[in-house]
Backbone of each chain as ProteinMPNN parsed JSONL, in Angstrom:
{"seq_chain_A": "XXXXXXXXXXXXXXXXXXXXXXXXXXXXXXXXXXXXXXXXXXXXXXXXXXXXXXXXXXXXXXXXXXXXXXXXXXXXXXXXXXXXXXXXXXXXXXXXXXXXXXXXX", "coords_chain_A": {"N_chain_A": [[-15.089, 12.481, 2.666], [-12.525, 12.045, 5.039], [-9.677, 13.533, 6.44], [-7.103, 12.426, 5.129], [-4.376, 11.715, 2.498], [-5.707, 10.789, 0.263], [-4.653, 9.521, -1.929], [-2.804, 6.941, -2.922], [-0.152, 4.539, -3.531], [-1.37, 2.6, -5.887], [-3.614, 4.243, -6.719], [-1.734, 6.23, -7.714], [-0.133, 5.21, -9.539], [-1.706, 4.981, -11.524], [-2.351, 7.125, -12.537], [-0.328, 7.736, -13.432], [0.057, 5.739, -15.601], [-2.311, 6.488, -17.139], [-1.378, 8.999, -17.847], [0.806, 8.442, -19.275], [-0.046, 6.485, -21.093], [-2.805, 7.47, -22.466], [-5.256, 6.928, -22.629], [-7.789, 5.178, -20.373], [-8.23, 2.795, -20.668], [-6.02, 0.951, -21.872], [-4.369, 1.816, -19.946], [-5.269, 0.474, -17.432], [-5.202, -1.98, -18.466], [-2.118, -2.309, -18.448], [-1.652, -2.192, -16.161], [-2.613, -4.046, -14.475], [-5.325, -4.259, -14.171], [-8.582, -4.203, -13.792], [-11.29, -2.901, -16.173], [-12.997, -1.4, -14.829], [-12.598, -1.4, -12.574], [-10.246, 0.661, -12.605], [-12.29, 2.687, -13.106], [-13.612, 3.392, -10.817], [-11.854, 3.948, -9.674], [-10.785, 6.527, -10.377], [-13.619, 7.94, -10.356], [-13.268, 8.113, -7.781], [-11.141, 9.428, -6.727], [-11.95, 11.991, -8.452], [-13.911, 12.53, -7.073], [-13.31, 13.19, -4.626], [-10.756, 14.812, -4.872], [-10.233, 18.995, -5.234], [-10.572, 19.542, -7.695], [-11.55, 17.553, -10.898], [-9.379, 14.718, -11.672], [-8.619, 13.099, -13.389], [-9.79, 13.543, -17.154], [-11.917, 12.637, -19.145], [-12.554, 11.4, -22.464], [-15.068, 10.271, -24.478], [-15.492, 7.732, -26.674], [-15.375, 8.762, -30.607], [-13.661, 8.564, -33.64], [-11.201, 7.61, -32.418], [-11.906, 6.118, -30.665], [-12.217, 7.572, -28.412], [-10.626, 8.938, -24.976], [-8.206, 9.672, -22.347], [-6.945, 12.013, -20.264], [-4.319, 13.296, -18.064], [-5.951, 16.333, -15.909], [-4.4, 19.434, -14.948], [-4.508, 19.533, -12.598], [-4.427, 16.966, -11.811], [-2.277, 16.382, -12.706], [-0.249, 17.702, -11.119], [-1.273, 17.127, -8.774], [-0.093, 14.331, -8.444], [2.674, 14.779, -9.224], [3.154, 16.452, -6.798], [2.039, 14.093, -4.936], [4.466, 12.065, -5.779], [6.551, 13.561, -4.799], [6.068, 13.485, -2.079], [6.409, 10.707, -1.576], [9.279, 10.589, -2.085], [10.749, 11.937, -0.527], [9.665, 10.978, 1.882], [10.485, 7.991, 1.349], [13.713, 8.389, 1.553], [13.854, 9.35, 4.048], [13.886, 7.305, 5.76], [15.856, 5.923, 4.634], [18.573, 4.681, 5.499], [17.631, 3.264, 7.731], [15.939, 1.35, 6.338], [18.048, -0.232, 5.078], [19.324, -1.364, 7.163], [17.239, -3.206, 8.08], [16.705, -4.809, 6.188], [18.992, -5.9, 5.913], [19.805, -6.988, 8.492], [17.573, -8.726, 8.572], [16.52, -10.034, 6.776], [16.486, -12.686, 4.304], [19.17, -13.259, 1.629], [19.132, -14.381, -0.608]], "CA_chain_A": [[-13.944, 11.774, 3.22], [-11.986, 12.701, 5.713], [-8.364, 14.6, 6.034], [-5.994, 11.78, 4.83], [-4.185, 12.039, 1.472], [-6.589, 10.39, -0.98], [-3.743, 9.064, -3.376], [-2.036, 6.113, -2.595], [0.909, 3.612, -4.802], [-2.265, 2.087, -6.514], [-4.244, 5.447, -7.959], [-0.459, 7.315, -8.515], [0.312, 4.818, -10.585], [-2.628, 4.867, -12.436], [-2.646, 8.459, -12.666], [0.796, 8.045, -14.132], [-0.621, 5.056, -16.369], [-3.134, 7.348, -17.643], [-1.274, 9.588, -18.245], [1.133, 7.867, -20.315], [-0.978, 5.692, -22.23], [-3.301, 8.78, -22.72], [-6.135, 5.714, -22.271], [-7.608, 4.479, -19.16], [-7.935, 1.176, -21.067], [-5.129, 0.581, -21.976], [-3.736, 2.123, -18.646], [-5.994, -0.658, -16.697], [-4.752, -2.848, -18.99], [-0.878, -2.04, -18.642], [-1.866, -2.772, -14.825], [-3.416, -6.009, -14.737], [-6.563, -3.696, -13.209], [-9.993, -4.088, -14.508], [-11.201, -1.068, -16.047], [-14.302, -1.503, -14.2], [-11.401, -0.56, -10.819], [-9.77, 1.811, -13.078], [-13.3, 3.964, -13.081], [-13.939, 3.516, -9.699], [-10.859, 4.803, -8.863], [-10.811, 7.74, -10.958], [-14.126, 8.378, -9.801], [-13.107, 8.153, -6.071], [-10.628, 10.982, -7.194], [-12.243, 13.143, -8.877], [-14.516, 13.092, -6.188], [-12.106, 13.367, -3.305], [-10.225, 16.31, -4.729], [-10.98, 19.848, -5.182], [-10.926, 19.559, -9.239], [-11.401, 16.218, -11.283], [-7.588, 14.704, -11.766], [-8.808, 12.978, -15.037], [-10.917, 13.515, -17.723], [-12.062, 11.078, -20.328], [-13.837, 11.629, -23.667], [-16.123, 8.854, -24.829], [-16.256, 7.806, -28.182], [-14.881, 8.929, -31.65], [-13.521, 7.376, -33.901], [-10.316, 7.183, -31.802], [-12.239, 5.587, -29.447], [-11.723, 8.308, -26.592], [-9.181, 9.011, -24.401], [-7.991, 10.099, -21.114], [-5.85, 12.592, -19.922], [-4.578, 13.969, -16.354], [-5.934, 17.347, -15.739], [-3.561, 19.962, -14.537], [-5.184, 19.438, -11.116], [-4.228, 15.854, -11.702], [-0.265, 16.548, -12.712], [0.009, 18.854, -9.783], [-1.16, 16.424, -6.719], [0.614, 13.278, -8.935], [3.707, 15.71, -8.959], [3.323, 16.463, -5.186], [2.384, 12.755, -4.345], [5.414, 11.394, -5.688], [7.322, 14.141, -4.047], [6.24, 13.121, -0.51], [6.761, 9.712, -1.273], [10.655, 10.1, -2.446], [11.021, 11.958, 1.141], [9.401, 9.983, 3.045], [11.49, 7.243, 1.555], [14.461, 9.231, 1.457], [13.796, 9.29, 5.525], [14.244, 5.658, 5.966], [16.787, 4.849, 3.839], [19.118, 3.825, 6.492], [16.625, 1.843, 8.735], [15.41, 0.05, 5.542], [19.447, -1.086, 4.99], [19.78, -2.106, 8.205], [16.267, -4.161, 8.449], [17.456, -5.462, 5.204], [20.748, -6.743, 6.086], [19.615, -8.191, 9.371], [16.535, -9.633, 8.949], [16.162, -10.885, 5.489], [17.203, -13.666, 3.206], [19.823, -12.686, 0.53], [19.027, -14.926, -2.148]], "C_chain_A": [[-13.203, 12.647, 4.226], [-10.221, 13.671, 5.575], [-7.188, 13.84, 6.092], [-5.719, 12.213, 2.724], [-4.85, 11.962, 0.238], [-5.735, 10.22, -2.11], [-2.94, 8.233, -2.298], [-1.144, 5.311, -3.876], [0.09, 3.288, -5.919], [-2.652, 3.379, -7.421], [-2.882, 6.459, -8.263], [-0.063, 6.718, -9.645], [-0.5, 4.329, -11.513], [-2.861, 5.943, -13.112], [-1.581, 8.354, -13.584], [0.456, 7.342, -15.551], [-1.485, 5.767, -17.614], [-2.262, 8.318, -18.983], [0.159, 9.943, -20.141], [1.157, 7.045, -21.579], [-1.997, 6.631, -23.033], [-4.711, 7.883, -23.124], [-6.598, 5.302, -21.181], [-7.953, 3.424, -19.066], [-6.92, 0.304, -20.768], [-4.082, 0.841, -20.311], [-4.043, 0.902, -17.269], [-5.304, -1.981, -17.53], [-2.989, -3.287, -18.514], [-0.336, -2.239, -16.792], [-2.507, -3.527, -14.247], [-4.507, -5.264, -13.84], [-7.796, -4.231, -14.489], [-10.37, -2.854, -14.646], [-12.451, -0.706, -14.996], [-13.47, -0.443, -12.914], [-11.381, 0.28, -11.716], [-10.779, 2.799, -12.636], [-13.439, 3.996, -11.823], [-12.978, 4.163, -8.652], [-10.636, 5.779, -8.832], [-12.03, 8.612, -10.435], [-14.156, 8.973, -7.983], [-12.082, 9.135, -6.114], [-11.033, 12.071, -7.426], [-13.38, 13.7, -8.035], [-13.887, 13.479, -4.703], [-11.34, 14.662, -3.423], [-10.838, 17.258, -5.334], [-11.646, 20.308, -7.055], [-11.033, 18.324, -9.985], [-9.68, 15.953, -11.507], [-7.36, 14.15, -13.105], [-10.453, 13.178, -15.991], [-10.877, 12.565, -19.089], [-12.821, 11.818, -21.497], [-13.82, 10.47, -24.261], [-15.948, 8.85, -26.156], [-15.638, 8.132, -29.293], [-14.506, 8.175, -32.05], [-12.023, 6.658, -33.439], [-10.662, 5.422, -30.549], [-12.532, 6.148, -28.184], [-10.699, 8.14, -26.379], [-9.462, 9.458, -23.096], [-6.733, 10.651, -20.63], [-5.761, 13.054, -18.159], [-4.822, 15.612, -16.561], [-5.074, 18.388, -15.093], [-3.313, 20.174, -12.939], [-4.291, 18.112, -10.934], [-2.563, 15.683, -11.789], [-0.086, 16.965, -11.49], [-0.246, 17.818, -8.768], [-0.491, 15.292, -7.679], [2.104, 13.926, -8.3], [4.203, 15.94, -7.309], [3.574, 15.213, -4.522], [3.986, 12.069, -4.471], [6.551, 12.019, -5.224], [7.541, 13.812, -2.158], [6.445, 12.105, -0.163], [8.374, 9.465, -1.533], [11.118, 10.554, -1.116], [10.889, 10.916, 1.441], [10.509, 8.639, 2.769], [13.195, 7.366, 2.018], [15.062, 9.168, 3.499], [14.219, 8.279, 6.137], [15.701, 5.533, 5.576], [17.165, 4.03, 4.776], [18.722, 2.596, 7.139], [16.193, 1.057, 8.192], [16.761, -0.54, 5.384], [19.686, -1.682, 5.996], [18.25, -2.795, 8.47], [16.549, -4.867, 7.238], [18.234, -6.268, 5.408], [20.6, -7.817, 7.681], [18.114, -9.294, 9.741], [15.832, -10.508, 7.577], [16.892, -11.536, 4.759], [17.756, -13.266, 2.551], [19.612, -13.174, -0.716], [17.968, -14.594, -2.826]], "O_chain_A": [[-13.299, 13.874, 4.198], [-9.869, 14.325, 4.593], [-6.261, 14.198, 6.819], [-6.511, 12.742, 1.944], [-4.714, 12.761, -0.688], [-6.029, 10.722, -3.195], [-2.538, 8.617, -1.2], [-1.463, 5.489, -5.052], [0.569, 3.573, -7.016], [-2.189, 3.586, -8.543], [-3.032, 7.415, -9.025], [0.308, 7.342, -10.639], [-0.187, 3.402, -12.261], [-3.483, 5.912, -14.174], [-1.807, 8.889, -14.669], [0.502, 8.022, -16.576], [-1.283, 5.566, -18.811], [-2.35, 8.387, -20.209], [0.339, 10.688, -21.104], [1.89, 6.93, -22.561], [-1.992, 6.53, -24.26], [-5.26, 8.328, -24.132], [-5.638, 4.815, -20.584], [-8.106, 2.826, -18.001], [-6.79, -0.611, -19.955], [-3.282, 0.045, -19.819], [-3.238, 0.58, -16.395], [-4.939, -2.95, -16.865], [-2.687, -4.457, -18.278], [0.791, -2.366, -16.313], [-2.954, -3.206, -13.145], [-4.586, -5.695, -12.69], [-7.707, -4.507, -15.686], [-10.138, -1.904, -13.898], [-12.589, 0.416, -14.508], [-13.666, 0.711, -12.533], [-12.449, 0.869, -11.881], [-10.415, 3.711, -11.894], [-13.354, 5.194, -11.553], [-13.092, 4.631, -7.519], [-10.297, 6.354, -7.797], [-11.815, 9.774, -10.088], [-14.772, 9.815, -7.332], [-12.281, 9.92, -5.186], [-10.677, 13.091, -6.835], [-13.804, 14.854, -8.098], [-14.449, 14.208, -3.885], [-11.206, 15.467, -2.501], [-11.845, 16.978, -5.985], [-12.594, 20.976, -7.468], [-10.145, 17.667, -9.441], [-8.866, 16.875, -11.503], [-6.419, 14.422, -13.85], [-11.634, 13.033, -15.675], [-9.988, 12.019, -19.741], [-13.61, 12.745, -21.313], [-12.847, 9.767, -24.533], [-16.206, 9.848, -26.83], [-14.623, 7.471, -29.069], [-14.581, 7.053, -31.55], [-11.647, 5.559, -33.847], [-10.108, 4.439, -30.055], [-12.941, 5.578, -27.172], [-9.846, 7.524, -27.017], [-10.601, 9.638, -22.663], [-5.675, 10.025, -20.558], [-6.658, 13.131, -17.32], [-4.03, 16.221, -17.28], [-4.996, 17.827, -14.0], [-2.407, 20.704, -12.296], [-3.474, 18.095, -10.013], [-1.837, 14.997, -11.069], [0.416, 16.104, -10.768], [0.605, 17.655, -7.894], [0.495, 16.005, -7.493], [2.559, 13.649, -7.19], [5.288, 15.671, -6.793], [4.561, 14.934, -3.84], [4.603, 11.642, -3.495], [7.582, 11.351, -5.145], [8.487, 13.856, -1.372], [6.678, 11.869, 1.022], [8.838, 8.355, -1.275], [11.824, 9.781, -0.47], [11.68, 9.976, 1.373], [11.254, 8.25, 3.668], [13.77, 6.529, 2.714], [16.178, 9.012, 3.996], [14.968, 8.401, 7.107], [16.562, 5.032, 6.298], [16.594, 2.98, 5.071], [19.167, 1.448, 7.154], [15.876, 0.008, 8.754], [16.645, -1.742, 5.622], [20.353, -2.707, 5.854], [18.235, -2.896, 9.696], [16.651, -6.041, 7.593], [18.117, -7.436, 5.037], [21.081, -8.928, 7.906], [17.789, -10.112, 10.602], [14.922, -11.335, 7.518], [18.0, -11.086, 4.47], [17.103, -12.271, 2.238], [19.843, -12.561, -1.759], [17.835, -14.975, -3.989]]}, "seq_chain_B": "XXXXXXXXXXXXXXXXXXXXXXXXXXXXXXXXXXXXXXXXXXXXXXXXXXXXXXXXXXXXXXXXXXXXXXXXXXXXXXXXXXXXXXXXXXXXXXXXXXXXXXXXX", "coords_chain_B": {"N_chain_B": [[13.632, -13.969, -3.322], [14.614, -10.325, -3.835], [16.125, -6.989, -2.74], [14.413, -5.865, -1.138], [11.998, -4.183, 1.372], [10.446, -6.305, 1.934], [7.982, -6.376, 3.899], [4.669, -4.845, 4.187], [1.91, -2.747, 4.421], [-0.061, -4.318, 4.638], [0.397, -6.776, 5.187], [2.187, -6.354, 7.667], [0.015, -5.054, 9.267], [-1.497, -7.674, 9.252], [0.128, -9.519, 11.354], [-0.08, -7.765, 13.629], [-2.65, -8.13, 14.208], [-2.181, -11.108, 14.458], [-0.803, -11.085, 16.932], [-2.505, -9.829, 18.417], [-4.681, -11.788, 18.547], [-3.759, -14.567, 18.92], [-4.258, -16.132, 16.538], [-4.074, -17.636, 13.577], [-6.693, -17.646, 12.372], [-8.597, -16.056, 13.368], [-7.335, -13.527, 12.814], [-7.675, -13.491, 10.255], [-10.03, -13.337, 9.987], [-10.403, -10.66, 11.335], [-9.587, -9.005, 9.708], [-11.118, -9.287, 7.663], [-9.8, -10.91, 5.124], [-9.18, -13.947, 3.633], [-9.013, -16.875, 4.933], [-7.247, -18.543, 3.347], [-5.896, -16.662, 2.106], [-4.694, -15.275, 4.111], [-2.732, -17.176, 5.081], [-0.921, -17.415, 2.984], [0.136, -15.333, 2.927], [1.93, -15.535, 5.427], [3.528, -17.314, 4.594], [4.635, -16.477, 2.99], [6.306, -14.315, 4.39], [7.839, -15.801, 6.024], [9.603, -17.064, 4.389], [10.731, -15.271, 3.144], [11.965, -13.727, 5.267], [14.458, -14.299, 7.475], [14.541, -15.705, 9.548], [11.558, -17.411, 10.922], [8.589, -15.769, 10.754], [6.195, -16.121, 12.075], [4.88, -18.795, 14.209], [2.639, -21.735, 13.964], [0.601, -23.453, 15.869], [-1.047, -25.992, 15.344], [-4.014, -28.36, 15.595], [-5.324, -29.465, 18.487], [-7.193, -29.358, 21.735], [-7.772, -26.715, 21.814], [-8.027, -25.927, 19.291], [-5.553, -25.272, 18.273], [-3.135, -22.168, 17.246], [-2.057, -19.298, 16.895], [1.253, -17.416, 16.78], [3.697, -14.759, 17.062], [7.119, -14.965, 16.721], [10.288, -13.917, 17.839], [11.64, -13.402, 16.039], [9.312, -12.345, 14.432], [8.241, -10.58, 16.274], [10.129, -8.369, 16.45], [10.4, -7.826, 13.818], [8.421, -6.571, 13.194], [7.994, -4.302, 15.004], [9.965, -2.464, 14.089], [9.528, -2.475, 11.299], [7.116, -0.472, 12.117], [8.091, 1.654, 13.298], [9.88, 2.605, 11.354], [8.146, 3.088, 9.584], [6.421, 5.019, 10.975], [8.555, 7.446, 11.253], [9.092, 7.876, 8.657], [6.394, 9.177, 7.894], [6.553, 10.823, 9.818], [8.387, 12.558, 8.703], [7.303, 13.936, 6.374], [4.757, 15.337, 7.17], [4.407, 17.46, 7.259], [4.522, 18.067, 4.651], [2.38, 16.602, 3.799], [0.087, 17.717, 5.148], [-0.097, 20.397, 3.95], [-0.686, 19.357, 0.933], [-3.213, 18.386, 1.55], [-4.75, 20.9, 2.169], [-4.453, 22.224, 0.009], [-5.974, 20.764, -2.027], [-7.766, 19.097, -1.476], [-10.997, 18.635, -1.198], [-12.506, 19.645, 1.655], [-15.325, 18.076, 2.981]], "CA_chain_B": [[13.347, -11.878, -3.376], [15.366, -8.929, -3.869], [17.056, -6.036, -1.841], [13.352, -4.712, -0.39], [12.039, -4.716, 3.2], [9.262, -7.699, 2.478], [6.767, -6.21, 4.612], [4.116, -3.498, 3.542], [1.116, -2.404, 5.694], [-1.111, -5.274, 5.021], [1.416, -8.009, 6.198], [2.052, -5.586, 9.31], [-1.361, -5.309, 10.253], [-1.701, -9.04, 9.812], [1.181, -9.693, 12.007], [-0.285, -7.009, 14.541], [-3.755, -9.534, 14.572], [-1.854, -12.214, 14.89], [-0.414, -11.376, 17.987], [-3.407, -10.094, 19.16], [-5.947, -12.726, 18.883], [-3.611, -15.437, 18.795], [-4.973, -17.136, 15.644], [-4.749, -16.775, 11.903], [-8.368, -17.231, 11.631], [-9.576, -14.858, 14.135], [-6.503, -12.528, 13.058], [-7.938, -13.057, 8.695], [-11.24, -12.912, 9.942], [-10.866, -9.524, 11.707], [-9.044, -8.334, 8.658], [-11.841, -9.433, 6.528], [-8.963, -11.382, 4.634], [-9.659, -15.502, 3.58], [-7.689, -17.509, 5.655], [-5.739, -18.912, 2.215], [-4.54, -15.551, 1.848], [-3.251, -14.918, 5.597], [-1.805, -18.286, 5.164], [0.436, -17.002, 1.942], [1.332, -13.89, 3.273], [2.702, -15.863, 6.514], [4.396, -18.49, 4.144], [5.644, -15.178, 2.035], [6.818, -13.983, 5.184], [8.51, -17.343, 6.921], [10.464, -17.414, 3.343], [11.455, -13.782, 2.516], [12.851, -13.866, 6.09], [15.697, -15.415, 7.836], [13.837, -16.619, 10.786], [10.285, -17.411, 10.413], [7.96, -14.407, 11.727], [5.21, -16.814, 12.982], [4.672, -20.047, 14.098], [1.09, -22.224, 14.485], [0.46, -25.014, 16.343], [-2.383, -27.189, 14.43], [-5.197, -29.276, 16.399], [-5.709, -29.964, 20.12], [-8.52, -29.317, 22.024], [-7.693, -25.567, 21.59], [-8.273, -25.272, 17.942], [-4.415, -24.447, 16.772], [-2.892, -21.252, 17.546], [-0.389, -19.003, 16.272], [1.804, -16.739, 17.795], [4.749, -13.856, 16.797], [8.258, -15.373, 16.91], [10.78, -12.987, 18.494], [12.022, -12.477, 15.018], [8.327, -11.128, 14.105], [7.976, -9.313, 16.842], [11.46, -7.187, 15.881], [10.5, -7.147, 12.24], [7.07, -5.654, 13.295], [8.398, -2.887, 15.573], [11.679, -2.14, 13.369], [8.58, -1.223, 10.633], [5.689, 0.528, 12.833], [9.578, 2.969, 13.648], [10.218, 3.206, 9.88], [6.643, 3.814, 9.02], [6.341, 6.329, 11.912], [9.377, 8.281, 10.761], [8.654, 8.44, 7.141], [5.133, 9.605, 7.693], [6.659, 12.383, 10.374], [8.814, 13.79, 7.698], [6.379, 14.825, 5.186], [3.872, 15.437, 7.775], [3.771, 19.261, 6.892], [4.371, 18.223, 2.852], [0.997, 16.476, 3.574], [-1.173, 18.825, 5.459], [-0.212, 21.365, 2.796], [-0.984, 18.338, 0.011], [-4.301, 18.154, 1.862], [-5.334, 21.703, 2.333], [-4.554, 23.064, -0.894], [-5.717, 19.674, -3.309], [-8.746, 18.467, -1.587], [-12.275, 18.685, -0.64], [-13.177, 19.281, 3.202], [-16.413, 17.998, 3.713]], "C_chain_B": [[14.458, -10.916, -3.389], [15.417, -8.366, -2.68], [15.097, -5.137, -1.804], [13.149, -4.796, 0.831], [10.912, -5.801, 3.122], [8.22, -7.597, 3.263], [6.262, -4.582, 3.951], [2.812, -3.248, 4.935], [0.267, -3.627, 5.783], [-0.384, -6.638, 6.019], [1.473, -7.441, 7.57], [0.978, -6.21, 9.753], [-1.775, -6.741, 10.633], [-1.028, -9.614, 11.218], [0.672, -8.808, 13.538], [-1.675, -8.056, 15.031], [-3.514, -10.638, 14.695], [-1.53, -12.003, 16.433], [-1.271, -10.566, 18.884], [-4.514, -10.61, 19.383], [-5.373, -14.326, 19.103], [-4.219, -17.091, 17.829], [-4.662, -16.328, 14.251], [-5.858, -16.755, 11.787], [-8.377, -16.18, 11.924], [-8.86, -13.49, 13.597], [-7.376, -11.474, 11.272], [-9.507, -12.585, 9.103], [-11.593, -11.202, 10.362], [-10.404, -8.507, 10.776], [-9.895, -8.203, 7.551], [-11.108, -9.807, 4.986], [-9.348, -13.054, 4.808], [-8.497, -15.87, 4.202], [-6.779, -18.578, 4.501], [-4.961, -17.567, 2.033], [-4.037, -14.887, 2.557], [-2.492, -16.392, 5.234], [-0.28, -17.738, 4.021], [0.736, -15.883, 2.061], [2.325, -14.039, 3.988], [3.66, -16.622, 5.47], [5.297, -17.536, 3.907], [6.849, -14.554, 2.989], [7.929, -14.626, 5.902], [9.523, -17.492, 5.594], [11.378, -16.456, 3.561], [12.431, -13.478, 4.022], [14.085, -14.428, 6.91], [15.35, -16.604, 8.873], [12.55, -16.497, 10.156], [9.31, -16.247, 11.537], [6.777, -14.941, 13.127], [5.221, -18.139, 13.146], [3.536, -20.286, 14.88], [1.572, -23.596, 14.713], [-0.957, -25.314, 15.965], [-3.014, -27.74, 15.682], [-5.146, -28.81, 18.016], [-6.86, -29.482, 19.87], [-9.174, -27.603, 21.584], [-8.023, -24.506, 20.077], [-6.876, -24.695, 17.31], [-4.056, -23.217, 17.621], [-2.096, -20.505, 17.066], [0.279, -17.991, 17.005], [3.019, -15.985, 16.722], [6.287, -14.433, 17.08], [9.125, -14.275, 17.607], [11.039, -11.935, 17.184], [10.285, -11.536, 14.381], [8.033, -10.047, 14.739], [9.014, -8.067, 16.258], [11.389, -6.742, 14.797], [9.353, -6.22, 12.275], [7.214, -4.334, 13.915], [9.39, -2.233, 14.427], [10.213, -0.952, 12.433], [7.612, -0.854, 10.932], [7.36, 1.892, 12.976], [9.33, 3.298, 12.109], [8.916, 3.717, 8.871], [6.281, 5.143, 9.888], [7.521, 7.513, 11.351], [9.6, 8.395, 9.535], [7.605, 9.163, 7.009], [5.614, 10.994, 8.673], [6.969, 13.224, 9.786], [8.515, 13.999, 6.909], [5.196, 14.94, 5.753], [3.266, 17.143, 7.063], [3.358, 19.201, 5.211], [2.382, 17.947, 2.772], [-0.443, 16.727, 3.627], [-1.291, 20.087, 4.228], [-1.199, 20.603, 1.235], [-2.801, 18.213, 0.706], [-5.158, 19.676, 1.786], [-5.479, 22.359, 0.62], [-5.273, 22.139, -1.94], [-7.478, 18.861, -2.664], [-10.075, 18.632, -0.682], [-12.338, 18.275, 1.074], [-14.246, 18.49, 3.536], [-16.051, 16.338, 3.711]], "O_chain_B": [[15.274, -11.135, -2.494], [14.955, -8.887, -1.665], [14.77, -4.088, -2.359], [13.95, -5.409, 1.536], [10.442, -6.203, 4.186], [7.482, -8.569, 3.421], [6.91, -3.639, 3.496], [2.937, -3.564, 6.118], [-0.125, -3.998, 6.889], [-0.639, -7.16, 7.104], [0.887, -7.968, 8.515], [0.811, -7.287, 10.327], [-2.215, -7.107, 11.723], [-1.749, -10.122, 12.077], [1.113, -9.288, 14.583], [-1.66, -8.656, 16.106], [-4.414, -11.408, 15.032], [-2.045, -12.82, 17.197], [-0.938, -10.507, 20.067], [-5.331, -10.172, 20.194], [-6.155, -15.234, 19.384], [-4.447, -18.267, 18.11], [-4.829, -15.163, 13.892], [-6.325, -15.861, 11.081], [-8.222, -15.248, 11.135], [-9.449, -12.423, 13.77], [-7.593, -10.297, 10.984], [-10.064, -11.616, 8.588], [-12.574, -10.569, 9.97], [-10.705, -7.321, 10.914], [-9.727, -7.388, 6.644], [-11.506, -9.32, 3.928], [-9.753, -13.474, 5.892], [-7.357, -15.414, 4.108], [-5.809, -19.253, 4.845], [-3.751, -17.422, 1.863], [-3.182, -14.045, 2.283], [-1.272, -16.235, 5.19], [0.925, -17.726, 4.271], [1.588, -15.348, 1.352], [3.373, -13.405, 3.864], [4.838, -16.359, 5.715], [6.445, -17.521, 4.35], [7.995, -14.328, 2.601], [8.874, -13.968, 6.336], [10.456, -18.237, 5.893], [12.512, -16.601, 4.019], [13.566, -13.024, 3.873], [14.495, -15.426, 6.317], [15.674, -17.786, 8.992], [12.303, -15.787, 9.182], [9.421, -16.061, 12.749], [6.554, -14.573, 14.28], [5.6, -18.783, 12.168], [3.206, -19.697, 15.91], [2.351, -24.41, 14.217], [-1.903, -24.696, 16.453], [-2.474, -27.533, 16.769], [-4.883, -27.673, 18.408], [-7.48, -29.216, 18.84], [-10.303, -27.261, 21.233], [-8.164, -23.31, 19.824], [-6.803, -23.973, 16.316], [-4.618, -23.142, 18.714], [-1.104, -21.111, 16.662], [-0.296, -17.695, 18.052], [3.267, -16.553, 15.659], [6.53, -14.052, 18.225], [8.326, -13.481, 18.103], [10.896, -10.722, 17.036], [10.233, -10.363, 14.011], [7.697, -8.947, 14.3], [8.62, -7.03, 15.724], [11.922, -5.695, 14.429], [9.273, -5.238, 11.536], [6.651, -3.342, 13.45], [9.028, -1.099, 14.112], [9.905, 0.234, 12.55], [6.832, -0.777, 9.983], [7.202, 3.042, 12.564], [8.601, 4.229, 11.767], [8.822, 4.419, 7.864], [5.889, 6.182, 9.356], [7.012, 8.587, 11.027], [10.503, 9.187, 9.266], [7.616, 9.922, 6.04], [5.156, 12.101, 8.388], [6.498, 14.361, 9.822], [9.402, 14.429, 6.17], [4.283, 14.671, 4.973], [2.224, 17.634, 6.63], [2.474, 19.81, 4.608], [1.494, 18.557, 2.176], [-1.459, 16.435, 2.997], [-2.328, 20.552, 3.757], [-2.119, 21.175, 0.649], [-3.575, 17.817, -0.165], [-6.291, 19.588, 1.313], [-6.509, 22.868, 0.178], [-5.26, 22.717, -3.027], [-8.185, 18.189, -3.416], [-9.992, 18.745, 0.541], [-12.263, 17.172, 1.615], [-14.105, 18.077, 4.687], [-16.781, 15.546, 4.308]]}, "name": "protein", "num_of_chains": 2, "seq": "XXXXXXXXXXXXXXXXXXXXXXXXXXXXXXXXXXXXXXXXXXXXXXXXXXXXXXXXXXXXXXXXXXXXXXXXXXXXXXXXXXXXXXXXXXXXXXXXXXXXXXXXXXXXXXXXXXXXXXXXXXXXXXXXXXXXXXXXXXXXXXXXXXXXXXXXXXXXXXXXXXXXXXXXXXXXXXXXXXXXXXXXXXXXXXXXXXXXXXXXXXXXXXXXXX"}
């Protein structure tokens, strides 16, 4: 892939999902995703960055699980840091495209 | 709807193929988007706004057409600005977020 971020709203908040459900069932679940996406996403992660971001174990009699790797806290952590800037940047211009160009009710 | 800005990138971009092919088809087709679901993004859009963003003219010989209202055009620039200046100021967060977090090749 090339040299864009490789985490977007969708896999952060799956990452977060994950990581709070400590499932990527239930995490797919808890985001009206299919887990079928879920893996495909995780896989498109863990192949995109330089360490996997989750890891899963199959099986027991838990069932398995899934946690974020410390790789995976760390760019989550970052991501949602560049997204409270970046919003953070706007504010203003979103209040004023707000106030004059959209419905109130 | 609530206190958000109602447009995200996919609506944009629609809105950017609308007014350059002059058509929802040609605009869903180049989006690789069904033309029921440019139709309910425009409706989503023509609601959540004050003015309506687009308007189509149906039949003639021409096949229909649609076109950018003034108010779409203004809501479309306002956020290509507020997307441009959110993405400048974490430009460095993200080259760092890129160099240190993910695979070159």
């Amino acid at each position: 892939m090339g040299k864009t971020i490789a985490l977007g709203p969708g896999k952060a908040d799956l990452l977060d999902a994950i990581s709070q459900s400590g499932s990527i069932s239930a995490a797919a679940r808890n985001m009206n995703m299919s887990y079928s996406r879920a893996w495909k996403l995780i896989e498109a992660m863990n192949r995109d960055f330089r360490f996997p971001l989750v890891v899963a174990s199959s099986g027991g009699s838990g069932g398995g699980g899934a946690q974020l790797t410390d790789a995976g806290a760390e760019a989550l952590k970052r991501y949602r840091r560049i997204e409270q800037k970046a919003a953070s940047s706007v504010a203003d211009e979103i209040k004023l495209f707000t106030a004059l160009l959209l419905n109130d009710e």
